[in-house]
C-alpha positions in Angstrom: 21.6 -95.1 74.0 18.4 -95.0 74.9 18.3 -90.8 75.4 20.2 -91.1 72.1 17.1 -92.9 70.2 14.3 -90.5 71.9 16.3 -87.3 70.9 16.6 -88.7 67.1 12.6 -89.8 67.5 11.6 -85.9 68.3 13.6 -84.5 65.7 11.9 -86.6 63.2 9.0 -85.7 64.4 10.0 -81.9 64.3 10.7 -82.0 61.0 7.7 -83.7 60.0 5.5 -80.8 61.0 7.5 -78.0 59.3 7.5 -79.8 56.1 3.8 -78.6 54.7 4.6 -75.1 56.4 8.2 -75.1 54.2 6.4 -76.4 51.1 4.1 -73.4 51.1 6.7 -71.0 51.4 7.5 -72.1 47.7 3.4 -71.4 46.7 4.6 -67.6 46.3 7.2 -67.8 44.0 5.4 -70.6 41.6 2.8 -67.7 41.4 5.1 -64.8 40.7 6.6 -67.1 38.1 3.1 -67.8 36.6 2.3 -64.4 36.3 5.8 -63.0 34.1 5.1 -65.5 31.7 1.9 -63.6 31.1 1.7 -61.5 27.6 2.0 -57.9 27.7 -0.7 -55.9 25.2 0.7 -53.5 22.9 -1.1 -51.2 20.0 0.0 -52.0 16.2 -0.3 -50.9 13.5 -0.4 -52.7 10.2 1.6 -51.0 7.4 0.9 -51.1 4.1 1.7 -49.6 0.5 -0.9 -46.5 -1.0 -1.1 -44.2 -2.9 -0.2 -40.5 -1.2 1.1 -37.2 -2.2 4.3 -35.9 -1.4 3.5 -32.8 0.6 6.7 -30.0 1.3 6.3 -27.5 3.6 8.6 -24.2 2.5 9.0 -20.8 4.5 7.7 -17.9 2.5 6.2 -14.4 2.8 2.9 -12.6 1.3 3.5 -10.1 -1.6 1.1 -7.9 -3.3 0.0 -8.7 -6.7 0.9 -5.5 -8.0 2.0 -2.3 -6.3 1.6 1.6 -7.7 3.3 4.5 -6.5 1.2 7.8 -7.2 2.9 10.3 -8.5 1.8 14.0 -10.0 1.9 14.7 -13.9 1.8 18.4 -13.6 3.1 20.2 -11.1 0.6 22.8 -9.2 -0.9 23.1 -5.5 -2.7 20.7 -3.8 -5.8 22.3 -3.3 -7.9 18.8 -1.9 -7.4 15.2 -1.3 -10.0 13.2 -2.2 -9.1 9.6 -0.3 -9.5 7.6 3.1 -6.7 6.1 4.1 -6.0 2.7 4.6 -9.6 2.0 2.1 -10.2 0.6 -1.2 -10.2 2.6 -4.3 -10.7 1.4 -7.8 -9.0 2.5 -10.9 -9.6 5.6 -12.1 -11.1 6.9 -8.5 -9.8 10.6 -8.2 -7.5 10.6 -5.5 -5.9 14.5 -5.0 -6.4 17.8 -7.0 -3.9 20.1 -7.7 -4.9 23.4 -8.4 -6.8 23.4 -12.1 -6.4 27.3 -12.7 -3.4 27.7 -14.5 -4.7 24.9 -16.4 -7.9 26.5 -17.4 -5.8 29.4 -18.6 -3.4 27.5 -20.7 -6.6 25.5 -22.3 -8.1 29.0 -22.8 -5.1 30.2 -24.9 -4.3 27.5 -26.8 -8.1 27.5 -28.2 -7.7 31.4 -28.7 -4.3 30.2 -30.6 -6.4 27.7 -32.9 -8.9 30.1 -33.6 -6.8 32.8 -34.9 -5.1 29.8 -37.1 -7.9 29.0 -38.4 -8.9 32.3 -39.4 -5.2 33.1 -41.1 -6.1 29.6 -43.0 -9.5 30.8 -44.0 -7.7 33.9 -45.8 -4.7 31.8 -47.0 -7.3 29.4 -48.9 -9.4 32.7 -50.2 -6.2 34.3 -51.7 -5.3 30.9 -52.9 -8.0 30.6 -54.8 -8.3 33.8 -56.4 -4.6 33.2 -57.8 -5.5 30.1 -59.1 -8.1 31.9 -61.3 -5.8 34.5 -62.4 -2.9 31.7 -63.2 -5.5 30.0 -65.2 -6.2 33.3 -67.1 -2.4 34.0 -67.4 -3.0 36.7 -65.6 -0.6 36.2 -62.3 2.7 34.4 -63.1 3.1 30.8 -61.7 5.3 31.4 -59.3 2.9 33.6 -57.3 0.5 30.5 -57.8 2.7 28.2 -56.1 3.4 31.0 -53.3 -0.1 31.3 -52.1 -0.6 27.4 -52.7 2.4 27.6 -50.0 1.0 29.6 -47.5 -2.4 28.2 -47.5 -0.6 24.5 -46.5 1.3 26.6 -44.2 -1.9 28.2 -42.6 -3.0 24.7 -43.1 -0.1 23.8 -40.6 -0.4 25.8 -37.8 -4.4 24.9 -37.0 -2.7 21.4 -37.0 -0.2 22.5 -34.3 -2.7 24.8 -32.1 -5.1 21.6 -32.4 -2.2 19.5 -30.6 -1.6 22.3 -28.1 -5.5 22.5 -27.1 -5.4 18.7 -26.7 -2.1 19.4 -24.3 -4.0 21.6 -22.4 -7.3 19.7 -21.8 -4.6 16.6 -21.3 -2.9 18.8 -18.6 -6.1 20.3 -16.6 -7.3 16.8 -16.3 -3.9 15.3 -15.0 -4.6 18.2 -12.1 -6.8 15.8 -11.1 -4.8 12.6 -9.7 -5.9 9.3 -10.3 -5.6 5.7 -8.7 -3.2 3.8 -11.4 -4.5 1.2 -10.5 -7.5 -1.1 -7.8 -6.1 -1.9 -4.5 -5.7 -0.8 -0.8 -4.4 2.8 -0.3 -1.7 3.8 2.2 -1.1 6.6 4.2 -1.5 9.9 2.1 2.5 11.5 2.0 1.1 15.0 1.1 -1.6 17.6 2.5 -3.2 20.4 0.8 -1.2 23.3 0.4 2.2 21.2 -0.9 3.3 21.6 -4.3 3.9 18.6 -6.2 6.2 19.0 -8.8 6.3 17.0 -11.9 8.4 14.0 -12.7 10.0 14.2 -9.4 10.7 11.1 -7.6 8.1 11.9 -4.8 5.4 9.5 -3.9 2.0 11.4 -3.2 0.6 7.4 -2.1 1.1 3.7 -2.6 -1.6 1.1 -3.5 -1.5 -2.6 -3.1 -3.4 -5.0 -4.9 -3.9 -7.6 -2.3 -6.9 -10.4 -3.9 -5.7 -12.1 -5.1 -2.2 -12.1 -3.5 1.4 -13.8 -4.2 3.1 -16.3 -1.8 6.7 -16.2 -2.5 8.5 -19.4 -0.5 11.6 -20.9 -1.4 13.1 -24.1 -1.4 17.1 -25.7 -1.3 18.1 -26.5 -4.9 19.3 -29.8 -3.5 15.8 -30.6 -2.4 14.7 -29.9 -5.9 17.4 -32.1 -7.5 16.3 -34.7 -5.4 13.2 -34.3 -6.5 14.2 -34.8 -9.7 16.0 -38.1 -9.8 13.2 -39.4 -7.9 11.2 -38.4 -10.9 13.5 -39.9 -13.1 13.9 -43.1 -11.4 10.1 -43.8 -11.2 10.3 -43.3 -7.7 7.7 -40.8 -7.5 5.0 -39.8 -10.0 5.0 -36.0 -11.6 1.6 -34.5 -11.0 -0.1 -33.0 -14.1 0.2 -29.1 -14.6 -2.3 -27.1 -12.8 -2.7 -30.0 -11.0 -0.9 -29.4 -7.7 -2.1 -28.3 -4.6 -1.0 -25.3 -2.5 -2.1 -24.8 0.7 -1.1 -21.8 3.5 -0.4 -22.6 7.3 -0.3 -19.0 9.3 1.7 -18.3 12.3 -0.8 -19.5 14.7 -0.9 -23.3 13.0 -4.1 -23.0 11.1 -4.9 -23.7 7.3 -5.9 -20.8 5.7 -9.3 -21.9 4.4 -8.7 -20.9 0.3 -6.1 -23.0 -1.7 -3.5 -21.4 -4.5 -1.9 -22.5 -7.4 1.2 -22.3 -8.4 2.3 -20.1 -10.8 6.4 -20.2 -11.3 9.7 -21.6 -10.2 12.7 -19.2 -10.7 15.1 -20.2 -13.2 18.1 -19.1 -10.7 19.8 -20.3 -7.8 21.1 -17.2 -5.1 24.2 -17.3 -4.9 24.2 -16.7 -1.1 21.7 -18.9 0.7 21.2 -21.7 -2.1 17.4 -21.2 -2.1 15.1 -21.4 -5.7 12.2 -18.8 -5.5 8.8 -20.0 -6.3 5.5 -18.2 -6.1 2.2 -19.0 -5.9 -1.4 -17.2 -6.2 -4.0 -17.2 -3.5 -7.7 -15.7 -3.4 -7.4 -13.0 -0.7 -11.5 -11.6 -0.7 -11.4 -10.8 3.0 -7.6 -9.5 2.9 -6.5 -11.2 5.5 -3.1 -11.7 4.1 -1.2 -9.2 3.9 2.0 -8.5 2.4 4.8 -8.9 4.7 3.3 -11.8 6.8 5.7 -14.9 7.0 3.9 -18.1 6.5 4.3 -21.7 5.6 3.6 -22.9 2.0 2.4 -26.7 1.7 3.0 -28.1 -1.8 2.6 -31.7 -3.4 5.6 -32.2 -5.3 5.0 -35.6 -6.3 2.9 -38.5 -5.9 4.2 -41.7 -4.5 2.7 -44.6 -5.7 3.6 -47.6 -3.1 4.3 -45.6 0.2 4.9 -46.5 3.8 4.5 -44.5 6.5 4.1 -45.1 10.2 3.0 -42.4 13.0 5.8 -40.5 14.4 6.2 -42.1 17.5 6.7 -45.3 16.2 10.2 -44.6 14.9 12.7 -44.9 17.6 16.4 -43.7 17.8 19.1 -45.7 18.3 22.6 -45.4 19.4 24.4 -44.4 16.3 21.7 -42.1 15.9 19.9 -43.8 13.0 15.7 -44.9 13.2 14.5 -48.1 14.0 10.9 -49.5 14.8 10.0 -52.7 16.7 7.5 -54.5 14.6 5.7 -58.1 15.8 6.7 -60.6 14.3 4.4 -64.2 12.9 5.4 -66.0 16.7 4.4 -63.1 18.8 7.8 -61.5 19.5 9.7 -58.1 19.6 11.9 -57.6 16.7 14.4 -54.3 16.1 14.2 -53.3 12.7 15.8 -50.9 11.0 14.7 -48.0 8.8 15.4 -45.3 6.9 12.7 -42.3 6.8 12.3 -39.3 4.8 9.7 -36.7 5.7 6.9 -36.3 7.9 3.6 -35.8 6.8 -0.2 -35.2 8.7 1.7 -36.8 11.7 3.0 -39.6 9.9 7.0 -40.8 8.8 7.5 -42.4 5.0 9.6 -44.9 5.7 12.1 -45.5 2.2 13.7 -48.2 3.4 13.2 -51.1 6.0 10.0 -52.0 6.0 7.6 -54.1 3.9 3.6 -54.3 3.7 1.6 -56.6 6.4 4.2 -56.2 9.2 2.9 -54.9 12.5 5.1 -51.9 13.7 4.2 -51.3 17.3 2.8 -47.7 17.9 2.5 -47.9 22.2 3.6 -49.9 24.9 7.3 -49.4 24.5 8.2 -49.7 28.4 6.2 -53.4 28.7 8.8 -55.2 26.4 12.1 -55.7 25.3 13.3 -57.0 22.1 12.9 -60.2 22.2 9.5 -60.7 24.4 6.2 -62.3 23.6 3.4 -59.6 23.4 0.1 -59.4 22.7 -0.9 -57.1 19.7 -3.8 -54.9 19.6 -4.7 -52.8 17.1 -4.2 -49.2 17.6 -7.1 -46.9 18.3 -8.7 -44.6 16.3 -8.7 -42.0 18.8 -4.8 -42.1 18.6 -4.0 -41.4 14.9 -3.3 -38.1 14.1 -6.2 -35.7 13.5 -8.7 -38.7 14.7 -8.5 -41.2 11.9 -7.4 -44.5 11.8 -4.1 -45.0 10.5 -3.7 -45.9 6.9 -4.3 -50.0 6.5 -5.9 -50.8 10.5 -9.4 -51.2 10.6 -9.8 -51.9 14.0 -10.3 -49.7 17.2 -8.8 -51.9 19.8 -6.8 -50.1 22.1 -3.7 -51.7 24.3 -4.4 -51.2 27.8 -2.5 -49.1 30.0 
């Protein structure tokens, strides 16, 4: 018993010394604990209804204002052209000359034609006049009167007809001389000297372009546009005034081009095959840099909506179905999943129709530090962030979430 009593003593006593050592082995895990209940920081925004334009951006191509083909008038030899080309000419600039000889020679006869008219008339008037004075003396018989009175008109007549033939002629010489139709960039010259040209034939000699200013022609789906619409309709957006609406040009490489447009037309048709309205609009082109052919991308503001929402881009989630959703904050601090629906985006940013009301804090980064659900911290999303470098629409602030 008494070997008994000494073994229970030491175990006691054993035990007693690994009780603070076992006690600190739970120090660890209180300290873990401690530190997941901390708050994790994410960047906000706070959304809020304004006032913004609805902005489309529609495929299109560059057109020339207006296009000539140069043709001959006459037909002849081309004895020169006159031209650079790929330059600028201005209406009116001579452009080729065909051959002006045979032209000369026609004007020549045709004023040797008028000249003997007008000499037969001088004689036709004489002799009319000297029968008059024997008619008024009964010496002539009326009807010879009237005969002379009759060939004079007829003399009369024919200067009349050579006149028109000399104007032909000087009208002729001078269209030997080829003309730009109209102002614009010249192409490449289709002829040399030493072709003949004939006239009225469906040859082009050159082509000009006017290019400043220049067309845009871009088109849109007519179910866009009936959207459009009924959103007009219902209030939903705002028409903006005539003349009033902004075009602007993105080129292939991303860029603005510097000058805006206007718009000039919508077509009153729908094509039959692709579904597609035409519209065009008018830029200022003084450097010619656009030139027809070139496919760019036409921004338009079709509407102005009064009360919008919009969020940045990366704020709007997917979810399973395939539908958007944001986590906003709510008023205790936690991770809510919220629903939306979203229409286009705009200068970075997604109008949100449906799903989301002003003041609520839509978190904008920090995704992977929380799940639904969680307590977070929320800090205002940086300025540095936002698309282009401004703050987004409604946050003042330029806190950023840490990493």
């Amino acid at each position: 018993m008494t070997i008994l009593n000494a073994r229970s003593a030491g175990l006691a006593l054993l035990l007693a010394g690994l009780a603070p050592l076992l006690a600190g082995c739970n120090e660890p895990k209180k300290a873990v604990a401690a530190e997941q209940v901390v708050e994790s920081e994410v960047s906000v925004v706070s959304v809020r209804p304004q006032l913004r334009a609805l902005i489309r951006e529609l495929p299109g191509r560059i057109a020339p204002t207006r296009v000539a083909d140069v043709r001959p008038r006459v037909s002849g030899i081309v004895v020169e052209r006159l031209f650079r080309q790929g330059a600028e000419v201005k209406a009116g600039e001579p452009l080729y000359r065909i051959d002006p000889k045979p032209f000369e020679v026609e004007l020549q006869a045709s004023d040797a034609a008028l000249e003997k008219a007008t000499a037969a008339y001088d004689l036709a008037a004489q002799h009319a006049t000297r029968i008059a004075t024997l008619a008024g003396q009964k010496a002539v018989s009326e009807a010879e009167n009237e005969k002379a009175v009759g060939a004079m008109r007829q003399a009369a007549a024919e200067i009349a007809g050579r006149r028109a033939d000399v104007a032909r002629a000087k009208l002729n010489l001078d269209y030997a001389t080829i003309r730009a139709p109209i102002s614009g960039i010249i192409g490449a010259a289709l002829v040399s000297e030493g072709a003949l040209v004939v006239q009225n034939e469906n040859v082009n000699l050159a082509s000009i372009q006017q290019l400043d200013p220049i067309y845009a022609d871009f088109t849109q789906s007519v179910s866009e546009l009936n959207t459009l619409r009924r959103a007009f309709d219902s209030g939903e957006l705002d028409r903006i005034a005539p003349g009033a609406a902004k075009i602007r040009l993105v080129l292939d490489d991303g860029t603005h081009y510097p000058l805006p447009g206007k718009l000039l037309f919508s077509d009153a048709k729908v094509d039959a095959f692709t579904g597609q309205v035409t519209l065009r609009g008018e830029f200022p082109n003084p450097k010619r840099e656009l030139l027809p052919g070139m496919y760019v991308r036409v921004e338009i503001e079709q509407g102005i909506d009064t009360d919008s929402i919009s969020v940045p881009q990366q704020a709007v989630q997917r979810n399973g179905g395939g539908g958007s959703e944001v986590f906003v904050v709510k008023d205790d601090g936690r991770i809510a999943t919220q629903v939306v629906r979203v229409g286009a985006v705009q200068d970075g940013q997604w109008f949100v129709t449906e799903g989301l009301k002003g003041g609520e804090k839509v978190v904008v980064e920090g995704f992977q530090k929380f799940v639904p659900g969680d307590k977070v911290k929320p800090l205002s999303w940086a300025a540095a962030s936002a698309p282009g470098g401004s703050a987004p629409p409604g946050d003042t602030q330029t806190t950023q979430a840490k990493p």
